[in-house]
Structures are given as structure tokens and as C-alpha cells.
C-alpha positions in Angstrom: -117.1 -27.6 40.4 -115.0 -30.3 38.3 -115.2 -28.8 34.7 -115.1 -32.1 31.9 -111.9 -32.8 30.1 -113.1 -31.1 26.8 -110.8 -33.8 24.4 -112.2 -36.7 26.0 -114.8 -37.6 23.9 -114.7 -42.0 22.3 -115.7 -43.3 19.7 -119.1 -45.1 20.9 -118.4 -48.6 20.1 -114.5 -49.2 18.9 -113.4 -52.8 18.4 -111.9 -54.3 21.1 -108.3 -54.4 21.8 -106.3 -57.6 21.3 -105.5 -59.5 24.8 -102.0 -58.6 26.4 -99.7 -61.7 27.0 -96.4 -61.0 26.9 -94.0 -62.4 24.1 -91.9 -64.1 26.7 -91.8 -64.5 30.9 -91.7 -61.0 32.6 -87.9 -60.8 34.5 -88.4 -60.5 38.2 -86.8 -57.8 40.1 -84.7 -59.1 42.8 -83.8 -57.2 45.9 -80.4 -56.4 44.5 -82.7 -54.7 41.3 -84.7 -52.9 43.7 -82.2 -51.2 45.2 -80.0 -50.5 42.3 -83.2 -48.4 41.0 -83.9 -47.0 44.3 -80.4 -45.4 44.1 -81.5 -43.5 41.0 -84.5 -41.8 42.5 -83.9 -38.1 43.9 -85.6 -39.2 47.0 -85.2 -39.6 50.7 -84.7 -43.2 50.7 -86.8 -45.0 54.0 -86.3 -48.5 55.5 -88.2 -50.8 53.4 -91.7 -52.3 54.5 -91.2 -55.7 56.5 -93.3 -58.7 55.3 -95.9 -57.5 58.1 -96.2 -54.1 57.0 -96.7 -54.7 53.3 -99.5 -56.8 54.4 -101.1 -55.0 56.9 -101.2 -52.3 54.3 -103.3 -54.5 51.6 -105.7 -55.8 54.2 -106.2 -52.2 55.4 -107.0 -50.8 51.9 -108.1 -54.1 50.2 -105.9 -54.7 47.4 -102.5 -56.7 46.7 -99.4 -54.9 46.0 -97.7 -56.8 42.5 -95.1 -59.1 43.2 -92.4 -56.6 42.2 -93.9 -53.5 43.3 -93.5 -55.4 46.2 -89.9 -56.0 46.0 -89.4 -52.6 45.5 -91.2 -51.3 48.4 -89.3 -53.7 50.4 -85.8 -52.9 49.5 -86.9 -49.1 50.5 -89.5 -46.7 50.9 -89.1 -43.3 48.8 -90.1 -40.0 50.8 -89.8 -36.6 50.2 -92.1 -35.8 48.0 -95.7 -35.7 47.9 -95.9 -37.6 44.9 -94.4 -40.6 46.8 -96.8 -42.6 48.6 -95.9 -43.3 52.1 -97.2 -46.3 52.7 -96.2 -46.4 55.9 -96.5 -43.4 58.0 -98.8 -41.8 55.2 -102.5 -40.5 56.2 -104.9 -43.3 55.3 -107.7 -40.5 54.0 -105.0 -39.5 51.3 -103.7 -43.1 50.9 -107.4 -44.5 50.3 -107.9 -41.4 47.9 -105.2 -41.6 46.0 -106.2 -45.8 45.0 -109.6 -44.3 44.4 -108.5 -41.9 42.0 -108.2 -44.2 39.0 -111.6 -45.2 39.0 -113.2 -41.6 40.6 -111.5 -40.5 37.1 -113.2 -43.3 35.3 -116.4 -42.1 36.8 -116.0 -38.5 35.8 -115.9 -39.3 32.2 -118.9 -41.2 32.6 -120.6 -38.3 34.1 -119.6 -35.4 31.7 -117.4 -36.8 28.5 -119.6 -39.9 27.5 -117.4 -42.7 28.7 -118.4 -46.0 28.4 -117.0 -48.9 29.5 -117.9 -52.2 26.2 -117.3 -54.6 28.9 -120.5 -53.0 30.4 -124.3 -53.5 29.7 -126.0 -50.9 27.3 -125.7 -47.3 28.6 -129.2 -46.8 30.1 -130.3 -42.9 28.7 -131.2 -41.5 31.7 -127.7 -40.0 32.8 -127.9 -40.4 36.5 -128.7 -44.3 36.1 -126.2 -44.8 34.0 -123.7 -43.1 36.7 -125.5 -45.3 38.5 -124.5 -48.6 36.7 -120.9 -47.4 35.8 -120.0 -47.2 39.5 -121.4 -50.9 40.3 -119.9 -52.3 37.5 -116.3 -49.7 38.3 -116.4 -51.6 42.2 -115.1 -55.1 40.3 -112.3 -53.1 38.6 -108.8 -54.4 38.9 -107.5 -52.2 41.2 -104.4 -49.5 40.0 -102.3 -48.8 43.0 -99.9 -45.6 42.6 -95.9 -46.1 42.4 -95.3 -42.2 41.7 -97.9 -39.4 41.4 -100.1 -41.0 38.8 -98.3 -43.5 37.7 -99.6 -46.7 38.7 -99.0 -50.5 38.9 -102.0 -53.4 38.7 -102.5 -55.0 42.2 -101.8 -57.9 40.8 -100.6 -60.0 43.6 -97.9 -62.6 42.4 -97.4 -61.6 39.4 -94.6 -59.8 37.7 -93.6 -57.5 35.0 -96.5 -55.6 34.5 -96.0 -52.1 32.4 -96.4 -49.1 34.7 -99.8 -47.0 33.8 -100.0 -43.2 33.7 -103.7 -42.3 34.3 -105.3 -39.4 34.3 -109.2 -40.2 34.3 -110.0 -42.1 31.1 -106.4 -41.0 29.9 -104.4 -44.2 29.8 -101.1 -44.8 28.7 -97.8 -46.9 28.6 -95.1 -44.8 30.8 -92.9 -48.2 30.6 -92.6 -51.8 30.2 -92.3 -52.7 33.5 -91.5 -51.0 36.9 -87.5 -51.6 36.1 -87.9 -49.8 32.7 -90.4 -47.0 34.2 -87.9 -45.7 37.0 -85.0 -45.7 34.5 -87.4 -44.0 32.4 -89.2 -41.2 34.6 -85.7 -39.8 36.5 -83.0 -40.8 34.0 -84.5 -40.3 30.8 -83.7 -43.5 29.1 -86.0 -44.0 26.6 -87.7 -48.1 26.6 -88.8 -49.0 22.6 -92.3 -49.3 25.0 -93.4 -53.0 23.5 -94.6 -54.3 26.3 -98.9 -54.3 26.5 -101.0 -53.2 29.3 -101.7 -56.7 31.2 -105.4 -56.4 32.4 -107.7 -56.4 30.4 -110.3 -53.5 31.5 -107.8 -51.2 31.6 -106.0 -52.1 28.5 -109.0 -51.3 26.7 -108.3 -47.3 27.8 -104.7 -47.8 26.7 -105.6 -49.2 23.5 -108.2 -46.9 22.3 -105.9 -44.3 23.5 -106.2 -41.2 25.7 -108.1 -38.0 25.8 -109.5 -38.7 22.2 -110.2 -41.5 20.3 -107.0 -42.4 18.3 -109.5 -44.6 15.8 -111.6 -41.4 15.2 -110.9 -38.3 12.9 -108.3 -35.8 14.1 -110.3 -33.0 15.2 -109.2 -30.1 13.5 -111.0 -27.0 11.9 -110.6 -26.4 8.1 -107.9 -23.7 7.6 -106.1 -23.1 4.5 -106.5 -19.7 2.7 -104.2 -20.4 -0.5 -104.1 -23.2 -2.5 -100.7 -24.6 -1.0 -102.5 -25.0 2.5 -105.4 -26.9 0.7 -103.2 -29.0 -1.3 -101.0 -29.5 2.4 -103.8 -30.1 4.3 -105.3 -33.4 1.0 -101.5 -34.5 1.8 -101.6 -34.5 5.6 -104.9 -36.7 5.5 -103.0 -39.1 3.6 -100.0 -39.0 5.2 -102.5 -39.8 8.7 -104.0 -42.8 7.0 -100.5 -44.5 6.9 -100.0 -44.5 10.5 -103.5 -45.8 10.9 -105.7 -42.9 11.2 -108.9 -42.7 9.1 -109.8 -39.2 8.1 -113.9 -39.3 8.2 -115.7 -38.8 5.1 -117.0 -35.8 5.5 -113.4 -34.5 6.2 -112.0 -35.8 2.7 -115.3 -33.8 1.3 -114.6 -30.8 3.2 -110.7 -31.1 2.0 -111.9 -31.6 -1.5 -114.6 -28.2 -1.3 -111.9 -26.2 0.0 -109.3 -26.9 -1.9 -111.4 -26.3 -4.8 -112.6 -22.9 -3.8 -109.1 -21.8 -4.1 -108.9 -22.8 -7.9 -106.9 -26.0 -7.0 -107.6 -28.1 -10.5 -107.8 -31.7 -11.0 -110.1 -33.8 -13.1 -111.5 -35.4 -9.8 -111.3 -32.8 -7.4 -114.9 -31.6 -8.2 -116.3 -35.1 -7.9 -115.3 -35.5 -4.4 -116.1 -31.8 -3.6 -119.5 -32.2 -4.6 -120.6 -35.5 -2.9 -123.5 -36.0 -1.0 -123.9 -37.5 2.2 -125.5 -40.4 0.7 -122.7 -40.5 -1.4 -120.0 -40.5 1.0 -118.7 -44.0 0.2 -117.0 -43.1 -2.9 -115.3 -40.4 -1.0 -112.5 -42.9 -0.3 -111.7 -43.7 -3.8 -111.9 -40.4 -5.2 -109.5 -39.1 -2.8 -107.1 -41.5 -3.7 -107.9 -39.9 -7.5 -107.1 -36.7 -6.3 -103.8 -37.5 -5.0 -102.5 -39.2 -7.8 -103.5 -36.3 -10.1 -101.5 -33.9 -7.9 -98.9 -35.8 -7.7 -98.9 -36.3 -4.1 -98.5 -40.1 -3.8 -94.9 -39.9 -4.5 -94.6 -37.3 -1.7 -95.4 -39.9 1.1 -92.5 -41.1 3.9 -91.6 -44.4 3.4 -92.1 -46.5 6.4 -88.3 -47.3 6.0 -86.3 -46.9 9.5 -86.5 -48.8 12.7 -89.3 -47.5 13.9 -92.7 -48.0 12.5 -93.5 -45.3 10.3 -90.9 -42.8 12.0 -90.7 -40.0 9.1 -94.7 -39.9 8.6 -95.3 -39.4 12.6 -92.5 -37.0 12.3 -94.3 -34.8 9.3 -97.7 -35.3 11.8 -96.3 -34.0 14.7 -95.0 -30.7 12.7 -98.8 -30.6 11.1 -100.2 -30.8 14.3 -97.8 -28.3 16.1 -98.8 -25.7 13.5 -102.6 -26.5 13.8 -102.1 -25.9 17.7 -100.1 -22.6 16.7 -103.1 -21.1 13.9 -105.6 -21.8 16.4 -107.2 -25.2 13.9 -106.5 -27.8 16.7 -107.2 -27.6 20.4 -104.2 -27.5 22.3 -105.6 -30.0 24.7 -106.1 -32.4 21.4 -103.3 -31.7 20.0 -101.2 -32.5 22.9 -103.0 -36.0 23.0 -102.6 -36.7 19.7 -99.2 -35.7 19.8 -98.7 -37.9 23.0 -100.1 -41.4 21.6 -99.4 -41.2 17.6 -95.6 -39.5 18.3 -94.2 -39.4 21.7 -95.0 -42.7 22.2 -94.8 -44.3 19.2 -91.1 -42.4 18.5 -89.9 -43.8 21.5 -90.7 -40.7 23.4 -87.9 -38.6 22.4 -86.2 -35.8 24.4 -87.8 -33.2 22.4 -90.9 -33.9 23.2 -91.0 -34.1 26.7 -91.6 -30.8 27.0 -94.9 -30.8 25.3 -95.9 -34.1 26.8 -95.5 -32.6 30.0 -97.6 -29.8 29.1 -100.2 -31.7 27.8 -99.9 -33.8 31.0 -100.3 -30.9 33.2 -103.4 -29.1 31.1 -105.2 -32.7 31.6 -104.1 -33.4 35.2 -106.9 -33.2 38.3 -105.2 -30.7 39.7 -105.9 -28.5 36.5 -109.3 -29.4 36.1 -110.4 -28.8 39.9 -108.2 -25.1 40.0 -110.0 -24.2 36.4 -106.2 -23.3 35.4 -106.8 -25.1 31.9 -106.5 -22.4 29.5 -103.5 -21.1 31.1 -102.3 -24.8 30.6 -103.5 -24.5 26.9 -101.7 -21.5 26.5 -98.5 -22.9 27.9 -98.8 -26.3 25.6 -99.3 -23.2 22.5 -95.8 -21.3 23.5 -94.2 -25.2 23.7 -95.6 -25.8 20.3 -94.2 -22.6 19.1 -90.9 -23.0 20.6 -90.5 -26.6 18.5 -91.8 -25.0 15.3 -88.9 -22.6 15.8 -86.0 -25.2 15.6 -84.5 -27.8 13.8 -87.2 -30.4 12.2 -86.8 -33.3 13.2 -85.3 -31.8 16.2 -82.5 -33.6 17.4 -83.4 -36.8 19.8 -80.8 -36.8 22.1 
């Protein structure tokens, strides 16, 4: 039995993401291109498909390779590894599976985490019905056709330059502008500034709400300072999450507020927000903001002054997030997302990271979820946590 991703859960009606278009023409990769790349991989290298092949292949499974997936393919076939689809000699049961997967995972999150798609109708409350609906409306999905493992390109026939998706169920992200930037990426370690945009349009909406939680929605932590240093921490943290774009609920600044004054933390304000009421909760924003100026915590904040947008804040997040993981306030499977799509990502997924993000990819993988290794996974995304805290902050990038 498939246990359900346990950080998966969206917010129930986000805005939608802006359309993709691309700031100028995607490059196309030219034979030459496609074999340079090929050369990087640590892969038996095959004879490319022919013309005839690459065709018979899309009208056996019924989809269109892209136009430079294509190219690639046809300058050589990688082998040697499982993760490598052989698209030639391969076993059509695992080749048909394996373009399944994308929307099988979809489908799954339907079932046990809640997902819904907005492009469909109104979730119908009967839960088997609304399966149901979700797998109609999932047989008109653009197709995802894997490149490596789980990384996929859009079957996009024609068209070029589309950013390489890694997807694991409803867990969508970037993994690099384009197939060019992904290979140099995935087995050389070259970082990509990642500005491209997903390209189509049903799947962008996974990449842009983010992955395994909602990025829009509260970070899901559990209340945990015992002196007043933590509580005053944790009323700095919240602010230091709105300037990257998160929105601490409510009830969190009130909860933040109570605790803080339980552990004789005194400001003028601090007792006004600690003692709203739920049908109060819309001045919780501005008392907050009271708060912080009072304790002197305004003039704390990262400036949003390097080349990256707000590179020191995500930084201090990350840490905050790391030690959450560690004292047992943040799931690890959480943490690792949110680590994943407000830092790795959005620092230009730096070496020191990797570590963790593959952790966290592991812990979400399908593999994980149909062994029930998870909290082994969990554990092992704690120890890479623990190991970070350990060293240099920031630790170095290179």
C-alpha cells in the first residue's frame, strides 16, 4: 500500500501563476550541441535513433519527443543505467510506465493529499468521483516524457528550449533552463541562475505553487522557544519570511505574540497582539509590525542588497529551518521542501546544498513511498541538517 506524501498538502484555491513565454527565442541545440553534452554524461553512449526510430517510438506510445530532446536522442542514445531510458531496445511495459508516472503521481495526490487541479471543475465531495473526474480531465494533460530518472521534458513536438522538469507526484520544479543547461547541471555541477519558466501551462501551475507544500501558505512549524531569546528569534524569523514572500498566518503571529509573552518578553504591544481574538485577527498584521519596532528588530533585517534576490534573508531561513528540522519543530520532509524551493533554488542551488536536496529528493521519491523507507529518509535529511549546522554559515558555495 502507497502511503501519502505527508507535506503535500495546497493551499485550496491559490492565484494562478503568470503564463511562461520566454524573454527571448529558446537557442536550438544542434547536432554538434548534442554531442558535445553527450560527452559529459557517465554513460555508455549508443548509436543515436534514425529519423524512423524516433518516430516509430512516438506513434507507439502516443506522444512527440520536443524538438531538441530530439536532437539529443539522435546524436546518441545514453545506456547504462536504469535511470536512462532506452528508447530503443527498452521493455515497452517499463517505457509506457515510466510516461505514465507523471500523471499516476498527479493522481495519487488527488487520492490521499487533496490535490486539485484549478483548471478543473469543482471538486465533487464524494472522494471516489472526484478520482473519478481528476483522471478524465489528467488523460488531456500535456504529456512529460523522461530525459533521466525523473527528470522530464514536455512532448512538445517542434518546439525548443523548454526547462527540464523534476517531478515527483505533485512535486514540480525547475532542474534547468533548458535541456543544454540541465545536463551541464545534473553531472557537472554547474549551477544555471534558473530564469527560465516552466513552458506549459498545466504543469507550470505545480511549479509555481511550488512542491510538496504550498510555498504561498504558512511554514508549518510547531511553536518552540523556552526562553525569551527563542521567542524574540522566532517574532524575527516571521519577519524575516515575509520579505521573501511568505505570509506567516494570523494565527501564527498570535501564537508568536502569546509565547513570547509567557516568557516575560515586554513591549507596549506585545499584549495586544497576544490577546487577539479570532474575530480580531486582522489587526494582527499591524500589531506585529508594532512589536518589531519596539524590539528593535526592524533594523535587524538582511538587506535585499546582492545579486541575487534576497540572498542574505534566504540564507538566515535556511539556518532557521535547519535548526527547526534538528529540535524536532519542522518535519523533515517540509523542511527539506521548503528548503528546496525558497533556498536551493532560489540561491542558485549551491553546492552545499545538494546534499540536503538530495535527501529530501530521496525521502519524497516513489521508490520511498512504495518501500515505507520514509522515516529512515527523514532521519537521514535530520543528520544532513545537522551536519550543515555544524559548519561555516553561509557555508562556502563552491
Amino acid at each position: 500500500m502507497i502511503t501519502p506524501h505527508p507535506s503535500s498538502p495546497r493551499h485550496p484555491s491559490p492565484p494562478p501563476p503568470p503564463p511562461a513565454s520566454p524573454a527571448s527565442p529558446p537557442a536550438r541545440l544542434t547536432p554538434e550541441d548534442a554531442r558535445v553534452l553527450l560527452r559529459l554524461l557517465p554513460a555508455q553512449i549508443g548509436p543515436g535513433l534514425t529519423e524512423a526510430e524516433l518516430d516509430a517510438v512516438e506513434a507507439r506510445f502516443g506522444f512527440g519527443f520536443s524538438a531538441d530532446h530530439r536532437v539529443f536522442l539522435a546524436a546518441g542514445l545514453p545506456l547504462g543505467s536504469p535511470n536512462w531510458p532506452d528508447w530503443r531496445d527498452g521493455d515497452p511495459d517499463d517505457l509506457a510506465g515510466r510516461l505514465a508516472r507523471p500523471v499516476e503521481g498527479l493522481l495519487f495526490d488527488v487520492e490521499h493529499n487533496g490535490f486539485w487541479h484549478p483548471d478543473w471543475s469543482p471538486r465533487p465531495t464524494d472522494a471516489s468521483e472526484a478520482l473519478k473526474v481528476a483522471r478524465a480531465a489528467s488523460a488531456n494533460v500535456p504529456p512529460l516524457v523522461p530525459v533521466y530518472a525523473h527528470r522530464c521534458l514536455p512532448g512538445a513536438p517542434g518546439t525548443w528550449g523548454h526547462p527540464v522538469l523534476s517531478v515527483h507526484q505533485t512535486d514540480v520544479i525547475l532542474y534547468g533552463n533548458d535541456l543544454a543547461d540541465y545536463i551541464r547541471y545534473e553531472f557537472t555541477g554547474r549551477a544555471s541562475s534558473l530564469t527560465a519558466r516552466a513552458t506549459v501551462d498545466f504543469w507550470s501551475y505545480l511549479v509555481e505553487g511550488g512542491a510538496g507544500i504550498d510555498v504561498t501558505a504558512p511554514t508549518p512549524y510547531a511553536p518552540y522557544a523556552l526562553t525569551p531569546q527563542e521567542a524574540v528569534e522566532c517574532l524575527r524569523m516571521l519577519a524575516v519570511e515575509r520579505l521573501v514572500g511568505r505570509r506567516p498566518s494570523p494565527e501564527q503571529l498570535v501564537e508568536a505574540g502569546l509565547t513570547a509573552l509567557l516568557l516575560d518578553v515586554e513591549t507596549e504591544s506585545l499584549p495586544l497582539l497576544a490577546g487577539l481574538t479570532r474575530s480580531e485577527h486582522e489587526r494582527a498584521e499591524g500589531l506585529f509590525e508594532r512589536v518589531l519596532g519596539e524590539l528593535g528588530l526592524v533594523g535587524t533585517l538582511p538587506a535585499d542588497d546582492s545579486g541575487l534576490p534576497w540572498e542574505a534573508a534566504r540564507w538566515e531561513l535556511v539556518r532557521w529551518w535547519l535548526r527547526l528540522i534538528v529540535n524536532g519543530s519542522l518535519d523533515p520532509g517540509a523542511g527539506g521542501d521548503l528548503i528546496t524551493y525558497e533556498g536551493w533554488g532560489a540561491l542558485a542551488r549551491p553546492r552545499a546544498l545538494r546534499p540536503l536536496f538530495d535527501a529530501t529528493e530521496a525521502h519524497n521519491g516513489w521508490a520511498a513511498v512504495r518501500a515505507g523507507s520514509r522515516e529512515r529518509l527523514a532521519a537521514a535529511i535530520v543528520a544532513e541538517a545537522e551536519r550543515l549546522l555544524a559548519g561555516p554559515w553561509p557555508p562556502p558555495r563552491d
